[in-house]
N, C-alpha and C positions, 0 to 999 in steps of 0.2 A: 504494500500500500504506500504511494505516494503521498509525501504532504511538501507544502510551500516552503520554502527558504525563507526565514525569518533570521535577521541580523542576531547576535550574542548578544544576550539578555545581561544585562547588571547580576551579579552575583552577592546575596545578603553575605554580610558583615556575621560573625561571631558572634557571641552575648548580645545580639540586639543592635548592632551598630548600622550605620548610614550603609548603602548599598556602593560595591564595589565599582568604581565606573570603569567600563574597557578605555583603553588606551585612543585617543585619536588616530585616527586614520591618518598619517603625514600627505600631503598632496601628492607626489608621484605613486603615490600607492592608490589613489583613492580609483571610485568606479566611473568618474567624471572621466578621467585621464585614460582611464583602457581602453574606454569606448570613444575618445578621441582618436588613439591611437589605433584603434581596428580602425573608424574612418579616413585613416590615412591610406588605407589597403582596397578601401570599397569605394573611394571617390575621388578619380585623381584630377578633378575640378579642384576639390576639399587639399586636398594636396600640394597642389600647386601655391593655392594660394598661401598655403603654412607655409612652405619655403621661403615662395617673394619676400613674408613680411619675416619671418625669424631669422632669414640662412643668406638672402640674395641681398637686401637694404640693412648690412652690417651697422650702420651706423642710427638705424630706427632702432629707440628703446623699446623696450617691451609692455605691452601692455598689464595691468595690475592682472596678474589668475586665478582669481577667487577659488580655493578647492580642487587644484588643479595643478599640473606642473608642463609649461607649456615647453620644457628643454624636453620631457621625455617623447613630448610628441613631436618633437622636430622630430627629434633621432629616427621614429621609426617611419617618419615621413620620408624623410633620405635613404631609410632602407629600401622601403615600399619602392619610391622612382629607380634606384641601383637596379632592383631585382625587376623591372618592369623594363627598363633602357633592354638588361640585357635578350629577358624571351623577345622582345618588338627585333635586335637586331637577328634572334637568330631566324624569329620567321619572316622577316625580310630577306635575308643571306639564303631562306630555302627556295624561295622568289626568285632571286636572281638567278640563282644556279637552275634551278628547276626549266626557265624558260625557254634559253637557248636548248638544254638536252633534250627536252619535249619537243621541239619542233616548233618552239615557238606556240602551240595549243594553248600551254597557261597565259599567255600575254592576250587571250580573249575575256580570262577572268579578270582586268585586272581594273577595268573600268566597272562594275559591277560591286567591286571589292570594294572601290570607291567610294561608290553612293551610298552604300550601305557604311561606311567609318562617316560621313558627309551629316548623311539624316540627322544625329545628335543634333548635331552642331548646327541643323537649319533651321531645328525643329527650337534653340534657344532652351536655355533652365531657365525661365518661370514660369511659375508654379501652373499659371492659364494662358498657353504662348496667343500670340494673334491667329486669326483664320488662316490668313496665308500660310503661314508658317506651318499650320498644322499639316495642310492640302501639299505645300510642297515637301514638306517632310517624308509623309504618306506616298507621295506618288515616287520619293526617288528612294525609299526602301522598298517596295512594291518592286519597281523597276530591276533595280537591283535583284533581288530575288530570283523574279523573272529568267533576266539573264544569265545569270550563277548558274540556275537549274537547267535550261538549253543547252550554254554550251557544257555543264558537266555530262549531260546524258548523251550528249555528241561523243565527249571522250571517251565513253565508258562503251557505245556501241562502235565506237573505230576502234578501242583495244580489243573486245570479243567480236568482232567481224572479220576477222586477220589482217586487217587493213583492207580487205573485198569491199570498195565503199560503191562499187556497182552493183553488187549483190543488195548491198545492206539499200540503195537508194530505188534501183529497178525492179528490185523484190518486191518491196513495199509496194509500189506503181502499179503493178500489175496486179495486184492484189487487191488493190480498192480500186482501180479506176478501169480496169481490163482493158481493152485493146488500146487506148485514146493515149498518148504519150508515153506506149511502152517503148518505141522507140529514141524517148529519151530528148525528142526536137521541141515540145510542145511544153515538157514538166521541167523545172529547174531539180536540176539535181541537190540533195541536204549541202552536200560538202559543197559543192559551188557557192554556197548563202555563206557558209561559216570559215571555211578557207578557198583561198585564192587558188586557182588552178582546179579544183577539186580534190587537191592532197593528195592524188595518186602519185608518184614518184618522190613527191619533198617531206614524206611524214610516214615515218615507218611503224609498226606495230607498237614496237618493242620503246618506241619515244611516246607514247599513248600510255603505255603501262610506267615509264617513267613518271609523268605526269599525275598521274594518278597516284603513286609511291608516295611522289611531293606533298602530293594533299594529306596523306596518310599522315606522315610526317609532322606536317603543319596541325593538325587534327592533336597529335600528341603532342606536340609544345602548348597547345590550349588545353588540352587538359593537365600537361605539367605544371602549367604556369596558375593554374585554378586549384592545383592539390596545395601546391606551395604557401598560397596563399589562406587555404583552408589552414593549413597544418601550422601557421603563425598563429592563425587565430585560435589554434586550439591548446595551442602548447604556450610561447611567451605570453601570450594576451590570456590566460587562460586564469577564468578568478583566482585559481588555486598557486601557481606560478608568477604572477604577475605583481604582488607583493614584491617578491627578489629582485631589485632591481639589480642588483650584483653579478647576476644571472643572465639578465637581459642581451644578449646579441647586438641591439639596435645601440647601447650606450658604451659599447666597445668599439664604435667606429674610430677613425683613426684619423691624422689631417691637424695641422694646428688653427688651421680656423676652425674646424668641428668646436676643439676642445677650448680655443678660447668664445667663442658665441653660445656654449652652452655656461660658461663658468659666468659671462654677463648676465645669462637671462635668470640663471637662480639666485645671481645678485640683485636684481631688479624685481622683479615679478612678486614678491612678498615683501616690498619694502614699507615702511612706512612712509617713505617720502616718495609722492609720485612728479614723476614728468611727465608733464601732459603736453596735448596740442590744441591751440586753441581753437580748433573746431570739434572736437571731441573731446572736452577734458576728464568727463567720466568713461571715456572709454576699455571695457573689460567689465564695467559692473551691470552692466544688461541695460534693458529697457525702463527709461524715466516711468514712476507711476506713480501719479498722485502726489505731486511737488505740493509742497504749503513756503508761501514766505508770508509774514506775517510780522507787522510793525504797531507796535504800544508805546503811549504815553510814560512815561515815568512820571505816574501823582505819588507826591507821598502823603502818606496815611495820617492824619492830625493823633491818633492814637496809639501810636507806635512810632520810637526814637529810631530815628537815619542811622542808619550803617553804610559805611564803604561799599560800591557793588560792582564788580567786576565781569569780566566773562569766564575769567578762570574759577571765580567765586560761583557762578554758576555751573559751570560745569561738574564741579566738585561736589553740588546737592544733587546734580541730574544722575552723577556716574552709581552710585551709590542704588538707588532704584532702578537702575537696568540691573543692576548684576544679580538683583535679588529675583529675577522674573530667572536664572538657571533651578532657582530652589523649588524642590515637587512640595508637594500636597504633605504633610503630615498623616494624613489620614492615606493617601494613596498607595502604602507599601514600598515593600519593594522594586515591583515591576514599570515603575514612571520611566518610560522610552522616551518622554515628549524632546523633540530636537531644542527646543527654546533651554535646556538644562547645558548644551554645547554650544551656548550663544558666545560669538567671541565680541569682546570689546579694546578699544583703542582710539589714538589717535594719529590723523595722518595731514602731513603738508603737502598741499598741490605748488609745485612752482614751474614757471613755464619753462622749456625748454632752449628759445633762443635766448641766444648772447654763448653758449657751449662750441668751443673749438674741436671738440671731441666729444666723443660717450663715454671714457675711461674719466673726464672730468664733474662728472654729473657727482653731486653732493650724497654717497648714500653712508657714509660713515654714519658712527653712532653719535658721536661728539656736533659733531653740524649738525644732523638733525635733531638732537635737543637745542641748540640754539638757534636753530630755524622754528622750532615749536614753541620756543619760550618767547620768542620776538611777534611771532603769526598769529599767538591768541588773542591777543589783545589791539594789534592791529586795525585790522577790517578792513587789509586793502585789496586792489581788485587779482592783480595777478597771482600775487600769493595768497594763498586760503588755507586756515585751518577748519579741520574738522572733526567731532567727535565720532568718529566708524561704526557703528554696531553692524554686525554678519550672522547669520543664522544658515547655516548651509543643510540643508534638506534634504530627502531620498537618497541618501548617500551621496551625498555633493551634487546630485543634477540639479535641485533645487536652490537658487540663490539669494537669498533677501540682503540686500544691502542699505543701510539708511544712513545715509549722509546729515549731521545735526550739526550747523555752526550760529556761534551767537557773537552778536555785537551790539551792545550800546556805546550810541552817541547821541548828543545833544537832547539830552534828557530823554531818549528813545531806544528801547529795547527793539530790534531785527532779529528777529528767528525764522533762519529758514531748514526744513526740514525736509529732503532729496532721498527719497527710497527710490530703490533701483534695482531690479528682479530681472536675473540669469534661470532662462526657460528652460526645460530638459532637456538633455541630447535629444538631434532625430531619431525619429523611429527605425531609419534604416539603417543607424549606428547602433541603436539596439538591440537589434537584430542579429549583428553579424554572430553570436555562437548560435543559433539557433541555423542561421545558410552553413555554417561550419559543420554545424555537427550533419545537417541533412545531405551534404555533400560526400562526408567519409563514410557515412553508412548508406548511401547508394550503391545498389548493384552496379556491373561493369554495362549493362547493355541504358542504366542510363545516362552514366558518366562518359559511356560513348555518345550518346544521342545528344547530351548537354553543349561536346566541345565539338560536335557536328557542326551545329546551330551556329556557331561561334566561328570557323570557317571563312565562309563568303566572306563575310568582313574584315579578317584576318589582316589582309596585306595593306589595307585603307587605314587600317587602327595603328599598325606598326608606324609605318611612315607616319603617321601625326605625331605619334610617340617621340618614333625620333625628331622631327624635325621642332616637335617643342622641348627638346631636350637641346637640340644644336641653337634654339633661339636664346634659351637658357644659359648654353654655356657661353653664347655670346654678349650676353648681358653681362654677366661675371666679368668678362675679360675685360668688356668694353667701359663699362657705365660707369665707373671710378666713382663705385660706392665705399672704397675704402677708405678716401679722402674724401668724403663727403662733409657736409656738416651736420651734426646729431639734428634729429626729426623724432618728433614725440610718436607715440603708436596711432597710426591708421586704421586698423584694424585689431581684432581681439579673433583669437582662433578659436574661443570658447562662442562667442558670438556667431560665429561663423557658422558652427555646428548646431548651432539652437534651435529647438523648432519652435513653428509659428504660436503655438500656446498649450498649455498644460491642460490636464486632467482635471475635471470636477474638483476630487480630492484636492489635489494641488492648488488648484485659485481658493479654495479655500483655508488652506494650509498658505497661503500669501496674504490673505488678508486679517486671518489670526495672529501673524506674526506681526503684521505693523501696523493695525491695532492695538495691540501689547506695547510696543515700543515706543510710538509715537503718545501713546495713553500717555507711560512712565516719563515720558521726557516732556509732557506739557504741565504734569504733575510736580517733576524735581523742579522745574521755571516760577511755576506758582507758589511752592513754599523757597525758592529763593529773595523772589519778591517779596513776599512776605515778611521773613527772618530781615531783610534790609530794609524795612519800615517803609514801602512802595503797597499802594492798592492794589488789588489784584483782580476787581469786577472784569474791567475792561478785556481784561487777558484771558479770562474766564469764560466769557462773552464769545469773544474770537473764536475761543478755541471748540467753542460747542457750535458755534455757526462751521465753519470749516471742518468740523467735520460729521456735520449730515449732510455737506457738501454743496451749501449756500453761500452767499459772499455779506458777510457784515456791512452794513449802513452804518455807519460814525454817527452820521450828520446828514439827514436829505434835506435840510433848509438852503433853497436855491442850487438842489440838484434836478438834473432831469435823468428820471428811473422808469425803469418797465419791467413789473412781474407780470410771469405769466407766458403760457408759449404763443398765443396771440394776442396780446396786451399791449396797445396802444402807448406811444411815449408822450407823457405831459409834462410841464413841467409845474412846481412850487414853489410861491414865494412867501410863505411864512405856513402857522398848523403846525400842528404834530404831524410827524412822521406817516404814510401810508402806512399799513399792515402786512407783513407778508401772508398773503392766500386773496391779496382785493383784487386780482387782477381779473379779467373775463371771461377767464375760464371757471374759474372758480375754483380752482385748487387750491387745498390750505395745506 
């Protein structure tokens, strides 16, 4: 009897004590990163793109990896291409040699071979391509087809025909068409349509069966190249194995720029101090949701003595009530799984990237970035920002909540803005990969024959792209003097890259538990900061319950002009009380 896989459960304490917690997951172990790494084997769109930004723009810092370690997924991305350059040259090297011994037969596959490597690529990756695209995609895999299967059954009946291609053509003739061009003046001969002359003299038997050998051939480099690929994903990538990164093949590559771009990116990639770019400065923490910024008065309170009030002073009432949302239920037991008990907290400096002569220059010591955090809190200026971080990583790391919290007052005004940012699950067809793993080595032979059949026609269309974006590749390297570049913040996030378009039931629920919670505790520690520094706390109070049933607070409509309502007329007021919220004409309250 089968049952589910369920993570290791806390283990109770001795005489009654706290329950024992498992160890974290370090990021290169976690399940975010294996199924990164299988996507390096199952997408080499997904692929490509890991390289350009981690391996090929040496001089772009890395983006922040939430739960993740984005050097292990270079590494096995560079394997993945190695091991892909090589089967692309050798079933092109069985092409070339193939064509001349054949007789030149296989250079009628080779347009065919084409169309069919072509379609992807006409047919576009998104997600709903255009009409056209669809139509012309459709018509040149079709086509393709078509052709592949003509002239392979030409081949196959000039190799069992003895080369007799007037047998094989006259035979036919007379047979459905009886007396009316059995002389051969009236009916085009097969081999007239498919070779020139009719192949009598210039195309032997025995280069028919060569040709055929070819395909054979080609036939098992797709299915070696498809075991191989299986056999990564079952063994390094394999939940059990993949722990080891000591073990790993993919991190024993060799090359000193391997070894020094990978020694960057695990100095980067968990830092507390990020370099960003100033068109994406949260880049790597997912998709914006439900941003608050939100500005308050500083009244202070006639009954209650001023205190000094800072943003470090706040943040020191706030941090204190986040950490207490890891603590379970007293009554709960043992068994409290909840992920909010692994919430990490911190703080992190955004500073921009130009003005760096290098990336070896970028500030990530320990010693500067306490004095870049000691100087940033209090601050409040634009390029450089601090932040309070809180992170709750979920489903075994696919799950991401990140919530950016920074405060500043000035001029008798408190700014609070608070920036959640949710990293969506792997795709589902990275999810997948041990499930095509495992249905792949437990197939019979007749359908791992039938599989790399399929796989064929395309064969020689798919190699040549291979290589030739592998030769546009290595001339990018050569050429594009990214070495002496100047550092560039991260463009892209390889965990973003993989995301898919939205979670699970569970999950958006499991998203909005989490920052609900967080944002509660952090409007909660602001209001008893106010408080304790002798500051009112209506107003902020006020705010904070308008924004979040996800309405916008009215200060003051005297000589505003407002419209509730989804068809609600704009007036305007110049004096009264305030409209009500629900008077608009719908009548919604």
């Amino acid at each position: 009897m089968s049952t589910a896989y369920v993570p290791q459960q806390p283990q109770q304490q001795p005489h009654g004590g706290p329950p024992q917690e498992p160890p974290p997951v370090p990021p290169y172990a976690s399940e975010a990163t294996r199924l990164l790494c299988a996507g390096a084997y199952l997408d080499p769109g997904y692929r490509d793109r890991v390289i350009d930004e981690l391996y090929l723009d040496e001089q772009r810092i890395v983006a922040p990896s939430p739960g993740f370690d984005a050097a292990r997924v270079l590494a096995h991305a560079l394997r993945a291409r190695r091991q892909e350059l090589l089967w692309a040259a050798a079933v092109t090297g069985l092409w070339v040699v193939g064509i001349p011994l054949s007789g030149g037969l296989l250079a009628f596959l080779f347009w065919p071979s084409l169309l069919l490597a072509l379609a992807p690529w006409i047919k576009g990756r998104a997600e709903r391509p255009p009409l056209y695209r669809r139509v012309a995609a459709f018509l040149a895999r079709w086509w393709g087809r078509a052709q592949f299967a003509l002239f392979t059954f030409y081949l196959i009946a000039y190799a069992f025909g003895d080369g007799s291609d007037d047998d094989f053509s006259s035979g036919s003739s007379d047979r459905y068409y009886g007396d009316y061009g059995s002389d051969g003046s009236d009916l085009p001969d097969v081999t007239d349509v498919l070779v020139p002359s009719g192949g009598s003299g210039l195309i032997e038997v025995w280069q028919a069966w060569f040709g055929i050998g070819v395909l054979v051939l080609i036939g098992l480099c797709v299915a070696g190249q498809r075991g191989q690929f299986a056999r990564a994903l079952a063994f390094e990538l394999s939940p059990q194995r993949f722990p080891d990164a000591s073990s790993d093949p993919a991190e024993k590559g060799d090359g000193a720029r391997f070894q020094r771009l990978m020694g960057r990116i695990r100095l980067e990639q968990h830092a507390p101090l990020i370099m960003y770019d100033e068109k994406h400065p949260f880049c790597g923490a997912g998709a914006a949701y439900d941003t608050w910024v939100l500005a308050v008065e500083l009244r202070p309170d006639d009954e209650k003595k001023q205190q000094p009030l800072s943003n470090r002073a706040i943040l020191d009432r706030v941090r204190p009530l986040i950490e207490q949302l890891r603590l379970p239920s007293e009554y709960a037991g043992a068994g409290v799984r909840d992920r909010l008990r692994r919430l990490e907290l911190d703080e992190c400096v955004f500073l921009p990237v130009e003005g760096l002569l290098d990336r070896d220059q970028a500030p990530y010591g320990p010693e500067t970035f306490e004095q870049h955090r000691a100087s940033a809190v209090e601050e409040g200026a634009e390029k450089r920002r601090h932040f309070l971080r809180i992170r709750v990583g979920g489903w075994e790391e696919e799950l991401v909540v990140t919530v950016f919290v920074r405060l500043h007052t000035q001029g008798r005004m408190l700014m609070l803005e608070i920036a959640p940012h949710v990293l969506t699950p792997v795709r589902a067809d990275f999810k997948d990969a041990d499930r095509v793993s495992h249905r792949f080595r437990n197939n019979n032979v007749l359908g791992r024959a039938a599989g790399a059949a399929v796989l064929v026609p395309g064969s020689v269309g798919r190699s040549l792209v291979t290589l030739g974006r592998g030769l546009v590749y290595g001339w990018r390297l050569l050429t594009g003097g990214h070495a002496g570049a100047l550092p560039a913040g991260p463009a892209v996030s390889v965990r973003e890259l993989a995301a898919a378009p939205a979670g699970s039931t569970f999950q958006e629920m499991d998203v909005s538990r989490y920052l609900r919670s967080i944002q509660d505790r952090v409007s909660h520690g602001v209001r008893l900061a106010l408080g304790d520094a002798g500051f009112e706390t209506g107003e902020f109070v006020q705010k904070i319950v308008n924004l979040s049933n996800g309405s916008t607070y009215i200060g003051n409509a005297e000589g505003a002009t407002f419209a509730v309502g989804d068809k609600s007329n704009v007036s305007s007021t110049t004096g009264g009380p305030a409209p009500q919220k629900g008077s608009g004409s719908n009548g919604a309250e």
